[in-house]
C-alpha positions in Angstrom: 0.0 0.0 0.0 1.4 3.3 -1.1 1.3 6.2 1.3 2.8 10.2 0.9 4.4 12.1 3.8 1.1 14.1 3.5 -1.0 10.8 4.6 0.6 11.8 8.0 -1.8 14.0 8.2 -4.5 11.2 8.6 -2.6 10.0 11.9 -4.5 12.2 14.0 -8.5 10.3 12.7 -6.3 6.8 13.5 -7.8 6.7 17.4 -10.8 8.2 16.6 -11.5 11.2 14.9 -13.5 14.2 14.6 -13.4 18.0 14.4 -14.6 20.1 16.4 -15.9 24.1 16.9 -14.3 26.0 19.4 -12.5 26.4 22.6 -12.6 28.1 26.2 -11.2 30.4 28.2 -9.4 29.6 31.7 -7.1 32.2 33.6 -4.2 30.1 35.3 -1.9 32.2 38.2 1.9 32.4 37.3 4.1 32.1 40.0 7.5 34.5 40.0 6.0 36.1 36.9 8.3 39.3 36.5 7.2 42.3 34.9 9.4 42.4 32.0 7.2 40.6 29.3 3.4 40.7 27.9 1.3 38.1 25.8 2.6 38.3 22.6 0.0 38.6 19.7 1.4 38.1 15.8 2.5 41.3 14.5 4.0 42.8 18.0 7.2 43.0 18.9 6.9 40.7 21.9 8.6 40.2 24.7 12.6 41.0 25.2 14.8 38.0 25.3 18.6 38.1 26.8 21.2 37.9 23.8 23.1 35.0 23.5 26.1 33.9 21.5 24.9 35.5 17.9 22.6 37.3 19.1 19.9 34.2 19.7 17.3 34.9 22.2 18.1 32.9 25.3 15.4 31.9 28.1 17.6 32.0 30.8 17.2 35.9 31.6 20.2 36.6 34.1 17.9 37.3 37.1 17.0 33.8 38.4 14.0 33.7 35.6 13.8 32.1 32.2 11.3 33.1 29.6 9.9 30.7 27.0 10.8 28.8 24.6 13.4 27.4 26.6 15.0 26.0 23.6 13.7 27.9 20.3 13.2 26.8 17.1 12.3 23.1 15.8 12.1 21.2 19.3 8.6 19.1 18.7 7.7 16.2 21.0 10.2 16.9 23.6 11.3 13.4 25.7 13.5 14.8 29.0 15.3 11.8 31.1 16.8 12.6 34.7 19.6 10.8 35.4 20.8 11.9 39.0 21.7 15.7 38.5 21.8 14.9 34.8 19.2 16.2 32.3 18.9 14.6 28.8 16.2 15.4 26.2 16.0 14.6 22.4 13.2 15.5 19.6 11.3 14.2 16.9 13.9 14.7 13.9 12.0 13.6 11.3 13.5 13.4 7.8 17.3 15.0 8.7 20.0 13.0 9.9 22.2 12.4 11.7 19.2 12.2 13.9 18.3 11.6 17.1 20.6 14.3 18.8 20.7 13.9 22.5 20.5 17.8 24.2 22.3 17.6 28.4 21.4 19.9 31.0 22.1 20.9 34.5 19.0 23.1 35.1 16.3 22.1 32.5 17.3 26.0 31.2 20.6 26.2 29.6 21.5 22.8 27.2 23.9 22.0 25.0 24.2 19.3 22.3 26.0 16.0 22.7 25.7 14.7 19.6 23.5 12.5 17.4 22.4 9.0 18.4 21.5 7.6 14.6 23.7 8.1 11.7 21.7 5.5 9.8 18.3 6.4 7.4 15.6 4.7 8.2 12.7 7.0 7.8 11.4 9.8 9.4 12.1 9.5 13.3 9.0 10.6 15.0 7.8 11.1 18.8 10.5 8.8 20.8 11.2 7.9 24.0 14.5 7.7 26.4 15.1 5.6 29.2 17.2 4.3 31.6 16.9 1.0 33.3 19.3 -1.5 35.2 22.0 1.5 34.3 21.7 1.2 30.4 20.0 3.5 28.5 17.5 2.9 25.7 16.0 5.0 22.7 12.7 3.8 21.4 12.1 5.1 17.8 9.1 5.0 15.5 10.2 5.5 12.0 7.8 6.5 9.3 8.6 5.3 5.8 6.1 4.8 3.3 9.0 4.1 0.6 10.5 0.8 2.5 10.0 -2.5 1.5 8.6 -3.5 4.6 5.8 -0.6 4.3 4.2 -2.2 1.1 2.3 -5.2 3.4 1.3 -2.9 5.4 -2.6 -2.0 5.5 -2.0 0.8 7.9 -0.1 3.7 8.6 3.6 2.7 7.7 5.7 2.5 10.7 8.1 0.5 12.6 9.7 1.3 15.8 13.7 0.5 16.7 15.0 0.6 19.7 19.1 1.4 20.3 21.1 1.2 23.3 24.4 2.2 25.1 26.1 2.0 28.7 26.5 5.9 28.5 24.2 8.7 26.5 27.5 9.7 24.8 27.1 6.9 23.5 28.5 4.2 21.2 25.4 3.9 20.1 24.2 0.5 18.9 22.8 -0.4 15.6 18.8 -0.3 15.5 17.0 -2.9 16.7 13.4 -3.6 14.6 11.0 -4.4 17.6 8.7 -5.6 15.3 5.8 -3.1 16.6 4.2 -2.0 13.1 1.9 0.7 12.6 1.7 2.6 16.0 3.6 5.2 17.3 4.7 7.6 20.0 6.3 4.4 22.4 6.4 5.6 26.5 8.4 3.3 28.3 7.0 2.2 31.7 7.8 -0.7 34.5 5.1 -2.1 36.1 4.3 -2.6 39.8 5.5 -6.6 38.6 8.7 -5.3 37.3 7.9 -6.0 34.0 8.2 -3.5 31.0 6.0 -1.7 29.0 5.6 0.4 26.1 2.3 2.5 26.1 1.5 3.8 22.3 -0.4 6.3 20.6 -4.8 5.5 20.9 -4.2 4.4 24.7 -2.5 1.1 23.1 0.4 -1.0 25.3 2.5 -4.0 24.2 4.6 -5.9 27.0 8.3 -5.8 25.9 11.0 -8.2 26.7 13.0 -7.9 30.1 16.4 -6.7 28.0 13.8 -4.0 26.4 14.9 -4.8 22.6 12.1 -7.1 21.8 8.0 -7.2 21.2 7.0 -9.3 24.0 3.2 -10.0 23.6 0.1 -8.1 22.0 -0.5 -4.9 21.7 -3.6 -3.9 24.0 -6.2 -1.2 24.3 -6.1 0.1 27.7 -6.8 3.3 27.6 -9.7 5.8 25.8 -8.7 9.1 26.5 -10.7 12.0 27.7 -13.5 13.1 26.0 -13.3 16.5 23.7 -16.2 18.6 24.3 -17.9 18.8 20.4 -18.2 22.3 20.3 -14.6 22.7 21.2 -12.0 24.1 17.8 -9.3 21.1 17.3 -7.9 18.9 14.5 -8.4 15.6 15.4 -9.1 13.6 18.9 -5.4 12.2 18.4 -4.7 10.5 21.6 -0.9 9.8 21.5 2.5 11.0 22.9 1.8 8.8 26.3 4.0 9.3 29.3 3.7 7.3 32.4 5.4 8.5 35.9 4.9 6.8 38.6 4.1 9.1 41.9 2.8 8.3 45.4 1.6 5.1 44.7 -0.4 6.2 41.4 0.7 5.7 37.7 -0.1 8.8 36.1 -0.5 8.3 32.2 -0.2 12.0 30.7 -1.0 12.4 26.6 -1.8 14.5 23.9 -5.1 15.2 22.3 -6.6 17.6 19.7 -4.3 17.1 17.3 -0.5 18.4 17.0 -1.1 21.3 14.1 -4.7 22.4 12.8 -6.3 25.1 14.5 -4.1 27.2 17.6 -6.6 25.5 20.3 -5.8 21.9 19.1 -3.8 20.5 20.8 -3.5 19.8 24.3 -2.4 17.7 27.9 -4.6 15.1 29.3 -3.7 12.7 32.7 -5.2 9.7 34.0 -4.0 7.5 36.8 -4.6 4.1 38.0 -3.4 2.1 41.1 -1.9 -0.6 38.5 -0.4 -0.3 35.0 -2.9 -3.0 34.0 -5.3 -0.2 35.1 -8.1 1.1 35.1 -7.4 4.3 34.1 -9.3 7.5 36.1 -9.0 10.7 34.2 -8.5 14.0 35.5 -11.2 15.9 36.6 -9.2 18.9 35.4 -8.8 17.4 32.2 -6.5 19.4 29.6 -4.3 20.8 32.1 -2.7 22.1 29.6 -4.6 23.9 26.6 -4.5 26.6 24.3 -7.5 28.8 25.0 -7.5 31.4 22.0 -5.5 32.3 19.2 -4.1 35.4 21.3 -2.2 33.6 23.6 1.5 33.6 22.8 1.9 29.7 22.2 -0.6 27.9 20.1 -1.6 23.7 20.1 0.3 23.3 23.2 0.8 19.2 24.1 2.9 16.2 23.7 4.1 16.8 27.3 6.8 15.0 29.5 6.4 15.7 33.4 9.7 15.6 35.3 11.4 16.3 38.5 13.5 19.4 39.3 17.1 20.1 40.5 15.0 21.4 43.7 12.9 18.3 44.1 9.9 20.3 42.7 8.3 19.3 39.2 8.0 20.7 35.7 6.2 19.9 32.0 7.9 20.2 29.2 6.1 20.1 25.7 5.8 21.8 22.5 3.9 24.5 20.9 4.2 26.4 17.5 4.4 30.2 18.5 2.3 33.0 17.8 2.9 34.1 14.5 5.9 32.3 13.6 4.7 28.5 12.5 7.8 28.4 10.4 9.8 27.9 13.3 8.4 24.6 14.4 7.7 23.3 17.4 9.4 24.6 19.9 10.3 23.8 23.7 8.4 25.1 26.1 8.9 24.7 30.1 6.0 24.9 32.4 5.9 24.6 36.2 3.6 22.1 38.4 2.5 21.3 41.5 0.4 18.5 42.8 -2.3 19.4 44.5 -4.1 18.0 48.0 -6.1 15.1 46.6 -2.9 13.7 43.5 -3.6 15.5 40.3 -1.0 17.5 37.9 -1.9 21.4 38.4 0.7 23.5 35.7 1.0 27.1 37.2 2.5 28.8 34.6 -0.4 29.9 32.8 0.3 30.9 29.2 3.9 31.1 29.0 3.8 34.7 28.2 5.9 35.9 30.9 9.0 35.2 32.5 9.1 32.4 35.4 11.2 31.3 38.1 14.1 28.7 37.2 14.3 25.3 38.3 17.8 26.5 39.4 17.9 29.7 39.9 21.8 30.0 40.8 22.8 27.9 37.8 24.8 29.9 35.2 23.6 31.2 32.1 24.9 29.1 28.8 25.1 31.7 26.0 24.3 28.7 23.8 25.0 26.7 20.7 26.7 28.9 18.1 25.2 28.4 14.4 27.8 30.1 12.5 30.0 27.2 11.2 34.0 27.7 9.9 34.0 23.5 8.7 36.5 22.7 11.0 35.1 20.2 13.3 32.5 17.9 12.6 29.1 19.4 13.4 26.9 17.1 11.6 23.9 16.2 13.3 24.1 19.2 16.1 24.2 21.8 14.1 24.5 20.7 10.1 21.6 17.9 9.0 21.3 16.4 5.4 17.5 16.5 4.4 16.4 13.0 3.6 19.9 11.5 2.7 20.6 8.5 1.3 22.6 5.8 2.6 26.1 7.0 2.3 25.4 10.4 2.9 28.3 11.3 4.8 30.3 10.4 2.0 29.1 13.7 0.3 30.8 15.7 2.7 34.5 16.4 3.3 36.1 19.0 6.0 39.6 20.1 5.1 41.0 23.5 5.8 38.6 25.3 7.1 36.5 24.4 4.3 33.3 21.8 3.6 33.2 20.2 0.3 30.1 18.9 -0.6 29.6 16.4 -3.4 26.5 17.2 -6.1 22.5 15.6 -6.0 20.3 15.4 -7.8 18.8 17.6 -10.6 18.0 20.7 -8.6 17.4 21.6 -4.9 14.3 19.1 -3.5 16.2 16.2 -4.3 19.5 17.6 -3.6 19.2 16.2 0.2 20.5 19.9 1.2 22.6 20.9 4.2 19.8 22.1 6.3 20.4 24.3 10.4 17.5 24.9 13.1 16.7 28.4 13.3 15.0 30.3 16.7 14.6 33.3 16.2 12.2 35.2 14.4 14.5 37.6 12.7 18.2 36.7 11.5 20.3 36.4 8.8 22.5 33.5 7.3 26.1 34.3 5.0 28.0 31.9 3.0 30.8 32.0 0.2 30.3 29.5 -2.4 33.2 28.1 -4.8 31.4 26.3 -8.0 33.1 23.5 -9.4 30.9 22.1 -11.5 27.1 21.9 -11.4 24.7 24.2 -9.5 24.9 25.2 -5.6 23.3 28.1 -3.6 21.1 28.8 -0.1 17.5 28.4 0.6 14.8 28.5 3.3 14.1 24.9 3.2 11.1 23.3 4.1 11.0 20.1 2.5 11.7 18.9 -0.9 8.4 20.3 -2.1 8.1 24.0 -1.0 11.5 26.0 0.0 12.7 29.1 -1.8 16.1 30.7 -2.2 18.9 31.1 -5.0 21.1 28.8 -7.0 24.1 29.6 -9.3 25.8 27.8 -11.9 27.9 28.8 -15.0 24.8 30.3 -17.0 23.9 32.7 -14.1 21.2 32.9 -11.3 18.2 30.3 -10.5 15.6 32.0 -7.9 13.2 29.3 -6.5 9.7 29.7 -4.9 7.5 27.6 -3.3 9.4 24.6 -4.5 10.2 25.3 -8.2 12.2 27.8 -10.2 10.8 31.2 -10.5 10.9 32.8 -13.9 9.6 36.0 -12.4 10.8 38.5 -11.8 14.1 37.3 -13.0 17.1 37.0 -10.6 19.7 38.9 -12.9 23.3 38.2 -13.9 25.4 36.0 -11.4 29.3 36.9 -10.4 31.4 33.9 -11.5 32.1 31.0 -10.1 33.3 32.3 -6.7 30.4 34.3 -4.4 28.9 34.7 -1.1 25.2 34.3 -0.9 23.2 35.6 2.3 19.2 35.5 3.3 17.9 37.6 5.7 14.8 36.6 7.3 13.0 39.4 8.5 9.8 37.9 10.8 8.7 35.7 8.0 9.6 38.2 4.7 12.7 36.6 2.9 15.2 38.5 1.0 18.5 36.7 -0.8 21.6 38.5 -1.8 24.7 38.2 -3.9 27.9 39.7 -4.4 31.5 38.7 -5.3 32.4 38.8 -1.4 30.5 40.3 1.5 31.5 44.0 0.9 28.8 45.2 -1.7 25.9 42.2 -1.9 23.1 42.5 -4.1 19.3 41.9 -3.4 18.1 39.1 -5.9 14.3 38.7 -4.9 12.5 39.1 -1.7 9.6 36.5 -0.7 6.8 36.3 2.0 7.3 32.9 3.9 5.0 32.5 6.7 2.7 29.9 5.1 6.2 27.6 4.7 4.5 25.7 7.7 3.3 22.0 8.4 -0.6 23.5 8.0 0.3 24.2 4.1 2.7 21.7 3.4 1.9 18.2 6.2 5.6 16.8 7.2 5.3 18.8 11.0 8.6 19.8 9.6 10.1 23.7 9.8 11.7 26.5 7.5 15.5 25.9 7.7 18.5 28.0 6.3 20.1 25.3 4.0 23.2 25.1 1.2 22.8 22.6 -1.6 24.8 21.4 -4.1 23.3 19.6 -7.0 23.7 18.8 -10.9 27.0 17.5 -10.9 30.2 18.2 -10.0 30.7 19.4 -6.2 30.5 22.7 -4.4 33.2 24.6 -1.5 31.1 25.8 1.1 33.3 28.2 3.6 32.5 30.8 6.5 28.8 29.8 7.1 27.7 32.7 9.4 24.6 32.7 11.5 23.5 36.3 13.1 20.2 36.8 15.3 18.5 40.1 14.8 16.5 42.2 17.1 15.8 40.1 20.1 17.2 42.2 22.6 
């Protein structure tokens, strides 16, 4: 059975559907608010982040307060794992690899890559899970491939999920173990009050798994419904997935998503239920979402897919996703909520709408200024900074670092199949600066989406290529290029595009200017984002040098 990346879009009608008309309004208190920042509505200015290395907003505000996104730009289905006074967390990656890159923390404010976990294409790497048990730690992975072998027997939606595993999150990694659980995603890893282990899946499924967690150990199971949606409420899809089980003071609490990752801003949201016994049964929240979108106005929109964890403090946080107000182009991003429990056991968030500045988790830990972007291709950044776009296998083969200098072997007949050099972006303005050496073929820089809709500029030894919503653009028509040697830069100015070109970056040309706002996962399915990206394609090979990132206007 054949299946596009855009049948994705049908996962949230697999455990049930719906739509639905429209949502409500809740005021929530927010402890340690400070004064410093407002709901942000699209078209404002917003709130004022603190600068970090580039000029990237930062949460972590100086003062003993952090200010969401904790980490900005493409962050969806955040998994965090405490390990002592360790923090790990990882994200759906989707269709760039290497994937799977694990983040570390001391705070659950300020992290810093490690590295990636999977160097091998299998698919797109959706919601995962990461675990510890008996002191090894485990990565359970549904991959989405309509295009593999394996998918063509299936009658469903065409996924498998891998586990790997290593004696330390640096890794060596192993290779990916099939766990033979087809067609359901979103794995939770839990231990039972038996010992035994578990992985709960998206539509309130489970499947026992073997003691060594690398194998399918029985059935999968229905053992849980969800809660029920109001009909009248505005959301994509009932969509029960993303489970998360903690176990607390003699309760399993099962947290999940509903509504729907993308549609509407009041889709999504964060359900719990609880039960004495993982076998169940399962008693829902009578607060049921505690975490939800209310209106379009807020500053985070289809807020869900959340993971609770303990503090540094011993006190306890959410962390989830949400697309934000005015800026879907930037993905999912990671969003940091505060909790308590209250007097009779249930989840109460206190942080309201995220739209101003909250107490940290830590709040003597030390700002990080953060991950730079800019990139001089000395050291191998692939994976936590650099990702190929739906490579093939081989892929790092294309590559080569030598003084200073990233040579990158042609693809393909132009840039969607080019499997381009792609970066995560967070903030809403900034600008991105190459120089390009041609040797052959055709190589530029785009805002990439996915291999259907990016835009940006090409040059080979006829001239200039401008490209737009996926495909060349004969009009207007980019002008006369500058040789074989060039720099190339795009500044994104809060969704409105503009590429330049000049012989180097003393007196650069404006090519074309585009609006890129609707380059989102609500035009275009994938629940991908728009990333800065470098291609080289047609033959031949390209020199990339002196990629520079710079953030503009958060301060």
């Amino acid at each position: 059975m054949g299946h596009s990346r855009r049948d994705t879009l049908l996962l949230g009608l697999a455990s049930a559907g719906g739509l639905a008309v429209s949502g409500r309004a809740v005021s929530a208190a927010v402890p340690g608010a400070g004064d410093a920042c407002t709901t942000t509505k699209a078209g404002s200015r917003g709130p004022a982040w603190r600068a970090g290395i580039e000029g990237q907003r930062r949460a972590d505000l100086g003062d003993g307060h952090y200010l969401n996104p904790v980490l900005a730009g493409d962050r969806p289905d955040p998994n965090i794992l405490k390990d002592g006074a360790d923090y790990y967390a990882t994200f759906s990656s989707f269709l760039h690899y290497p994937a799977v890159v694990i983040w570390h923390s001391r705070d659950l404010i300020n992290w810093m890559p490690i590295g990636p976990a999977l160097e091998t294409p299998l698919g797109s790497v959706w919601a995962l899970d990461i675990v510890k048990h008996d002191g090894r730690y485990f990565i359970y992975i549904p991959i989405f491939n309509p295009d593999a072998p394996w998918a063509k027997v299936m009658t469903g939606i065409p996924t498998k999920t891998y586990v790997i595993h290593a004696a330390d999150m640096r890794g060596p990694w192993s290779d990916p173990i099939d766990m033979h659980i087809d067609g359901i995603i979103d794995p939770g890893h839990a231990v039972g009050e038996d010992g035994r282990r578990y992985l709960f899946l998206n539509g309130g499924q489970r499947v026992r798994i073997s003691d060594d967690g690398l194998r399918r150990d029985g059935p999968v199971e229905q053992v849980y419904r969800g809660w029920d949606i109001p009909d009248d409420w505005v959301i994509e899809a009932m969509a029960l997935e993303g489970p998360k089980v903690l176990r607390h003071d003699g309760y399993f609490y099962l947290f999940s998503g509903q509504g729907g990752t993308a549609g509407p801003p009041t889709s999504h949201m964060v359900i719990v239920a609880r039960s004495k016994s993982i076998d169940g049964p399962w008693e829902n929240c009578p607060h049921n979402p505690i975490v939800h979108t209310e209106s379009a106005d807020e500053p985070w929109w289809s807020r869900g897919h959340a993971t609770p964890v303990q503090g540094p403090a011993g006190d306890w946080w959410l962390s989830y996703h949400g697309y934000e107000n005015g800026f879907r182009s930037l993905g999912r991003e990671m969003l940091l909520d505060p909790f308590e429990w209250t007097a009779d056991g249930w989840p109460k968030p206190l942080g309201g709408d995220l739209s101003r500045p909250l107490r940290k988790p830590l709040p003597g830990s030390a700002a990080s200024p953060g991950l730079a972007l800019s990139d001089d291709f000395h050291a191998d950044m692939f994976g936590s900074r650099l990702t190929f776009f739906a490579p093939k296998p081989g892929y790092r083969e294309r590559a080569t670092l030598a003084g200073g200098a990233l040579t990158l072997a042609a693809q393909g007949t132009g840039p969607g199949n080019a499997s381009p050099l792609a970066l995560i972006a967070g903030d809403r303005a900034y600008e991105v600066t190459v120089d390009i050496a041609l040797d052959g073929g055709e190589a530029g820089l785009l805002l990439f989406y996915d291999d259907t809709l990016f835009c940006g500029i090409g040059a080979d030894a006829k001239g200039l290529r401008a490209y737009k919503g996926g495909q060349e653009a004969s009009y207007p028509p980019p002008g006369p290029g500058v040789g074989d040697r060039m720099s190339l830069r795009v500044v994104n100015d809060r969704n409105v595009a503009s590429f330049f070109i000049g012989r180097d970056r003393t007196a650069m040309r404006k090519i074309i200017s585009f609006e890129v706002a609707g380059y989102n996962h609500n035009m275009a399915g994938g629940f991908l984002s728009l990333r800065p990206a470098i291609f080289a394609t047609g033959g031949g090979q390209a020199v990339f040098r002196s990629l520079s990132y710079r953030a503009l206007g958060n301060a």
